[in-house]
C-alpha positions in Angstrom: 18.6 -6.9 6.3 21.7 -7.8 4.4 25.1 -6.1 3.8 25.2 -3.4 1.0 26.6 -5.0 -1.7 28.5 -3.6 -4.5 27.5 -5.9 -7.4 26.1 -5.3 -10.5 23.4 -2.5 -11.1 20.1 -4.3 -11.0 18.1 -2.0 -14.1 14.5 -2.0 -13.5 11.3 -0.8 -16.2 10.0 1.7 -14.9 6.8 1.3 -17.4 6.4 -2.2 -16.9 2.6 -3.7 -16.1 0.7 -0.8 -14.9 3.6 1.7 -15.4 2.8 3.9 -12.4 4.7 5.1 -8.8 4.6 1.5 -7.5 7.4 0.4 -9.2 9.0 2.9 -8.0 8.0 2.3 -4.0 8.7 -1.2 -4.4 11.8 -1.0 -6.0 12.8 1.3 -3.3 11.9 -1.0 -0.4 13.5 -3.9 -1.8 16.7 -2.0 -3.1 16.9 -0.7 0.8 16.4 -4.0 2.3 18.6 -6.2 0.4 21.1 -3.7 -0.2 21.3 -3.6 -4.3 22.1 -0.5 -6.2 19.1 0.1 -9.1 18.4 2.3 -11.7 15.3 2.9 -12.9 14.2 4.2 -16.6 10.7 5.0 -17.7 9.5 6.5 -14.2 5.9 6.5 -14.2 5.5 6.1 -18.2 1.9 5.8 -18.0 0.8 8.4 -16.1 -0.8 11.8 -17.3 2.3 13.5 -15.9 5.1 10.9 -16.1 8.3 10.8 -13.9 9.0 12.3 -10.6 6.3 14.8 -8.6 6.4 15.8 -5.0 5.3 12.7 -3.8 7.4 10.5 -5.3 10.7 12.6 -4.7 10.1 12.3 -1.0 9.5 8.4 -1.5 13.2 8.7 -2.8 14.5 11.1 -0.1 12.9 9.0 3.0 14.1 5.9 1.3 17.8 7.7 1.4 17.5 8.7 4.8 17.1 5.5 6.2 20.0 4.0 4.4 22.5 6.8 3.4 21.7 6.0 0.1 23.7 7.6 -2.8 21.1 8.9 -5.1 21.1 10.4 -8.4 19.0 11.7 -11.2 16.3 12.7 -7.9 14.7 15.9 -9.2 11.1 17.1 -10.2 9.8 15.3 -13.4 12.8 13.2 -13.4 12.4 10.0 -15.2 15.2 8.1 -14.5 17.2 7.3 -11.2 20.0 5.6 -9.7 20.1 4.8 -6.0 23.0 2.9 -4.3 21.7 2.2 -0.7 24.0 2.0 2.4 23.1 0.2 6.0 19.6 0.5 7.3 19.6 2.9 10.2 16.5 2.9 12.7 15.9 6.1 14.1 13.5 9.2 14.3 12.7 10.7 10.8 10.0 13.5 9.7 8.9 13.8 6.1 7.0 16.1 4.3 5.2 15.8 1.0 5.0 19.6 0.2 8.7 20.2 1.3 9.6 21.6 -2.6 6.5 21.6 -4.0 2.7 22.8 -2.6 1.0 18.7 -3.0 -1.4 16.8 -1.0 0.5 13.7 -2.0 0.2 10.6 0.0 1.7 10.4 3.4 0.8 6.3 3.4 2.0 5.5 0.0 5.5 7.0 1.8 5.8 4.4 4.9 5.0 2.2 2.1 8.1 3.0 0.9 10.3 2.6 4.2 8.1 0.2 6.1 9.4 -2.8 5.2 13.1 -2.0 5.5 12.6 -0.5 8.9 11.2 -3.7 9.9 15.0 -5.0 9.5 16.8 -1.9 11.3 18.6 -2.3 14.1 16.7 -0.7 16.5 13.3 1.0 16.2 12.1 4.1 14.1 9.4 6.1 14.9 8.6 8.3 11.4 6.4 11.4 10.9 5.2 12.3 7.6 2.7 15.5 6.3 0.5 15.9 3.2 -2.2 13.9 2.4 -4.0 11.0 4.6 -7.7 10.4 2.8 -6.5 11.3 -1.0 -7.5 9.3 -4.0 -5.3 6.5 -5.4 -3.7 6.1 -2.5 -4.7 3.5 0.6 -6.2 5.8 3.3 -4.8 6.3 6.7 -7.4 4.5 8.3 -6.7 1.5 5.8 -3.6 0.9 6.8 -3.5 1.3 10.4 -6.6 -0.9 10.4 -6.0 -3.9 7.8 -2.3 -3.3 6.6 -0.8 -3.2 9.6 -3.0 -5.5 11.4 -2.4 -7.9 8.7 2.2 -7.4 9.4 1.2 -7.9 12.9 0.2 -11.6 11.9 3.2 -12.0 9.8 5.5 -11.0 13.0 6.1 -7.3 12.4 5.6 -4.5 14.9 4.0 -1.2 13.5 1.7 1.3 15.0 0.2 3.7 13.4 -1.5 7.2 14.8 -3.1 10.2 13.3 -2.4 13.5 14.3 -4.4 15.7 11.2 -6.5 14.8 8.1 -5.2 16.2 4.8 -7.3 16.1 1.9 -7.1 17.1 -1.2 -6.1 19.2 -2.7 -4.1 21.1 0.3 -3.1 18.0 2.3 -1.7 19.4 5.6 -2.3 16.5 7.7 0.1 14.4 9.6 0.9 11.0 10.2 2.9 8.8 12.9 4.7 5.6 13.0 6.5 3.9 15.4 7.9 0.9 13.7 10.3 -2.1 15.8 13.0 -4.4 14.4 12.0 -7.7 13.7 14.4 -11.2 12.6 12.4 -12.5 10.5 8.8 -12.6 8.6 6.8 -15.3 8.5 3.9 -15.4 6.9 1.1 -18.4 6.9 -1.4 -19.6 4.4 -4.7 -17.4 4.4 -6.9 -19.5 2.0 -10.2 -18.8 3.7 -11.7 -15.8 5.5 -13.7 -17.9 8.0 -16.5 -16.8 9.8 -17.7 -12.7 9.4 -17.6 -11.2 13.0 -18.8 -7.8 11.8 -18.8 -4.7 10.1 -17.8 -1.7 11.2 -16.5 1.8 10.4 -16.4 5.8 10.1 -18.4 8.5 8.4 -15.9 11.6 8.5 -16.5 14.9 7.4 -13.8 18.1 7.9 -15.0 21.9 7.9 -18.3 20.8 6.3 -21.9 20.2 7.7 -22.0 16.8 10.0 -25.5 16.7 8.3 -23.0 14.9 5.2 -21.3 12.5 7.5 -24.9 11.7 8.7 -26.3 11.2 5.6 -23.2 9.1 4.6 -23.5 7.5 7.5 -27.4 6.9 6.7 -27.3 5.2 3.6 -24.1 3.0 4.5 -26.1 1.4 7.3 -29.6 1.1 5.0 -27.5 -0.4 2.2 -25.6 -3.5 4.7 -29.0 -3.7 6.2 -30.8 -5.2 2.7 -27.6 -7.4 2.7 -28.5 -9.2 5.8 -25.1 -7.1 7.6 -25.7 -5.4 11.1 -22.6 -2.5 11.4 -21.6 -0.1 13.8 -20.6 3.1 12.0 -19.2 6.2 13.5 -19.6 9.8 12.5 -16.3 11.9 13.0 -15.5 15.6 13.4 -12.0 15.2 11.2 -9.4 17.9 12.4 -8.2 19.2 9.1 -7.1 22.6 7.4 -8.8 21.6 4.7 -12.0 20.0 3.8 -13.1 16.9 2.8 -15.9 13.7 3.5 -15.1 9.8 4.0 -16.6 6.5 4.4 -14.6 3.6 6.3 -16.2 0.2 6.1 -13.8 -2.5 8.1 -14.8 -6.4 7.7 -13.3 -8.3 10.8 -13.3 -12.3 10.0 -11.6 -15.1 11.4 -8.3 -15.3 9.6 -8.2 -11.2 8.1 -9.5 -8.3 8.1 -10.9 -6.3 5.2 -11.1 -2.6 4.2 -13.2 -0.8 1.9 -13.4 3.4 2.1 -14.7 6.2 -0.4 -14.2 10.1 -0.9 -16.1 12.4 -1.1 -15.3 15.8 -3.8 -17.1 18.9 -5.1 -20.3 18.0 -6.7 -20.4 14.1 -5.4 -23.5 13.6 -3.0 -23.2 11.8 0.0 -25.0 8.8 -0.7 -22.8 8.3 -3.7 -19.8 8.0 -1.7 -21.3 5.8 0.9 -22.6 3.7 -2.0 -19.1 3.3 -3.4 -17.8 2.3 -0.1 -20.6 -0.3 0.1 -20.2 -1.4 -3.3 -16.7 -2.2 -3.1 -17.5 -4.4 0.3 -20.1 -6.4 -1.4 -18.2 -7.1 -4.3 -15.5 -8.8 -2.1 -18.6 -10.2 -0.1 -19.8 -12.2 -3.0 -16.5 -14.1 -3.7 -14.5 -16.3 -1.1 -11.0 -14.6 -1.7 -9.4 -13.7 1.5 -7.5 -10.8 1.2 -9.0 -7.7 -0.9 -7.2 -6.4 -3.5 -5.2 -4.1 -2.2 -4.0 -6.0 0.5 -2.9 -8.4 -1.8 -0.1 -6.3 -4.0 0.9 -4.7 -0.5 2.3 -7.7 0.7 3.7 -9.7 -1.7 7.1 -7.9 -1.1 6.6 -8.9 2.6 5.6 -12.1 0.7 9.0 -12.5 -1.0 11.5 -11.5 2.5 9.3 -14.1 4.9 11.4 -17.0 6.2 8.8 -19.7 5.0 6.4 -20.0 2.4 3.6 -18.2 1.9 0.1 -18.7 0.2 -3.4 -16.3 0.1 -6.2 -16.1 -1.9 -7.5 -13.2 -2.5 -11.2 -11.3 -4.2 -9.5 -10.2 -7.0 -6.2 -10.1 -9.3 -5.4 -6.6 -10.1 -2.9 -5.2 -12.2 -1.1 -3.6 -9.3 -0.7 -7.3 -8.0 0.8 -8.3 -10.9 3.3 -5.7 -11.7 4.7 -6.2 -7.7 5.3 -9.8 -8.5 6.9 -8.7 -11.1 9.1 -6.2 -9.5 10.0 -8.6 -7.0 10.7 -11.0 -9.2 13.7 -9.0 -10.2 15.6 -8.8 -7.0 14.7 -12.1 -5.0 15.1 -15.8 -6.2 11.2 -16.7 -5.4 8.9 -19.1 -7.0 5.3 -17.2 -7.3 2.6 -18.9 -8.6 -0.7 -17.3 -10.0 -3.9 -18.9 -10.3 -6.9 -16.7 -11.6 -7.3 -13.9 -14.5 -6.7 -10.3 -14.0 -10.3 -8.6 -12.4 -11.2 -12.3 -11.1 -10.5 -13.9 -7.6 -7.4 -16.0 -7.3 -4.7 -17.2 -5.5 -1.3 -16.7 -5.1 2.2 -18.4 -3.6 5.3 -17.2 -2.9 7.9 -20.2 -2.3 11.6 -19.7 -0.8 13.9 -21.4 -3.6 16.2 -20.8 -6.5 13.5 -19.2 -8.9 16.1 -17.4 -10.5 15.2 -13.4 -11.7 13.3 -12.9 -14.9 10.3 -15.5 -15.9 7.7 -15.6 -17.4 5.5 -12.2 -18.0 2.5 -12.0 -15.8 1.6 -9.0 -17.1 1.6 -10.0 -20.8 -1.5 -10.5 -23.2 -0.6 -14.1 -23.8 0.7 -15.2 -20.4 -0.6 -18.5 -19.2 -2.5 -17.3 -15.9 -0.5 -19.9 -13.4 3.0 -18.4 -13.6 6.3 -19.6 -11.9 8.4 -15.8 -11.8 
């Protein structure tokens, strides 16, 4: 997007706000797009096993690759990292999660990595990555081919996304495809209101277990919308996998956006639970009027930050996650973002083009005042 620039190391806290891997991503993304060296201390702080695992060592080797990025202090349980990025280069790349280490790590929390610097190449990428695509904490495959990606397609960006094998854990094994095309510029519009609901629809999947689950899933997921007045379309899927695993997809379609909501299924965990989770999560983003779910919301307020013009949503609920990406990008772009709304309540959000300066005020701080200018 811009020149690499050679100017002073922009340091980054690793354990800020929720202290986990997206720091990391975004800090990644943003370094390779704008072209600023980082270093970041305290990887993952807060996790159970902090610093670098499999999954987040081939977040920084894709991020390299597209760039030429000079990297050090990349190695397994690492918790600190310099990375001095080169020239974005669009081109055909192939990743895998288990490369060093046996993990079904996230194969979408990598493209999250090198999505939005592709964007900016010079000419388009098509990227293949393996390990996990239906794995907890992560955004599914089918979450990001249906409402992430739908949702850059609005703002101007070209990405499709395909799936060639589900990976689950804890084995991963699948594969995932993106073709993603060079774009001038971002520009994305206000989304206060969803508008009218045009319908539910989505997936009961099951891999190397009885399709009597995925019916059953399938079942109460349909009973469930029912009582709320919601007519849906759900399908059952035969999931080509070497492993095995279940999953519930539930994809709200309104006027201005679309909205995703999915649940696992693990050893032990019946059926119904996990279509009831699925369903839960919907209906708790039914009953407010934010427009974007929460995790749409932290994914694109780095897309947010790089868009030509202004930019404003509202969205079901303020997460943590949310606030530690504002944060992050906070510290390389000179954005004005406003927050309206507590943390685990609906709110709103905008991102203004101006000299903000880097630093702020602490949106992830017990006494912050909950309308911030970052």
């Amino acid at each position: 997007m811009v020149n690499p620039s050679q100017d002073a190391v922009l340091s980054i806290d690793g354990s800020y706000g929720e202290g986990g891997g997206q720091i990391l991503r975004t800090s990644l993304a943003l370094s390779c797009a704008l072209g600023k060296t980082i270093e970041i201390d305290n990887i993952r702080k807060a996790r159970r096993k902090p610093g670098l695992q499999p999954q987040h060592l081939t977040a920084v080797k894709a991020a390299a690759a597209i760039c030429k990025a000079r990297v050090e202090g990349a190695g397994l349980s690492s918790t600190s990292l310099r990375f001095s990025p080169g020239r974005i280069i669009g081109g055909d790349y192939s990743f895998d999660v288990a490369e060093k280490k046996g993990s079904a790590g996230s194969t979408s929390l990598i493209l999250q990595t090198i999505m939005l610097p592709l964007c900016f190449a010079e000419r388009p990428s098509t990227v293949a990555v393996s390990g996990g695509t239906h794995v907890p904490w992560s955004p599914s495959f089918h979450y990001c081919q249906q409402v992430f990606s739908t949702a850059l397609s609005r703002a101007g960006a070209s990405v499709d996304l395909s799936l060639e094998k589900w990976g689950w854990y804890p084995i991963g094994g699948g594969r995932i495809f993106a073709r993603i095309n060079p774009i001038r510029a971002l520009s994305l519009n206000a989304i206060i209101g969803r508008g009218k609901l045009k319908g539910v629809s989505g997936i009961s999947a099951v891999s190397n277990l009885p399709q009597d689950i995925a019916i059953r899933q399938r079942s109460r997921a349909l009973n469930a919308l029912r009582q709320r007045g919601v007519d849906a379309a759900i399908e059952i899927v035969s999931a080509p996998s070497p492993g095995k695993g279940t999953f519930v997809f539930l994809l709200a379609e309104f006027d201005t956006i679309t909205a995703g909501f999915d649940a696992l299924g693990a050893p032990g965990k019946r059926a119904e639970a996990v279509a009831d989770e699925a369903c839960r999560e919907l209906f708790e983003y039914l009953d407010t009027t934010g427009a974007l779910d929460p995790h749409l919301a932290d994914q694109i307020i780095p897309y947010c930050a790089l868009s030509e013009s202004a930019s404003e949503f509202t969205t079901s609920r303020v997460t943590r996650h949310l606030l530690t990406n504002i944060w992050v990008v906070q510290q390389f772009t000179a954005v004005d973002i406003f927050v309206e709304g507590k943390e685990g309540e609906p709110g709103r959000i905008r991102v203004l083009p101006g000299p903000g300066g880097y630093g702020g005020n602490d949106p992830c701080g017990k006494g912050s005042d909950q309308r911030l200018q970052t």
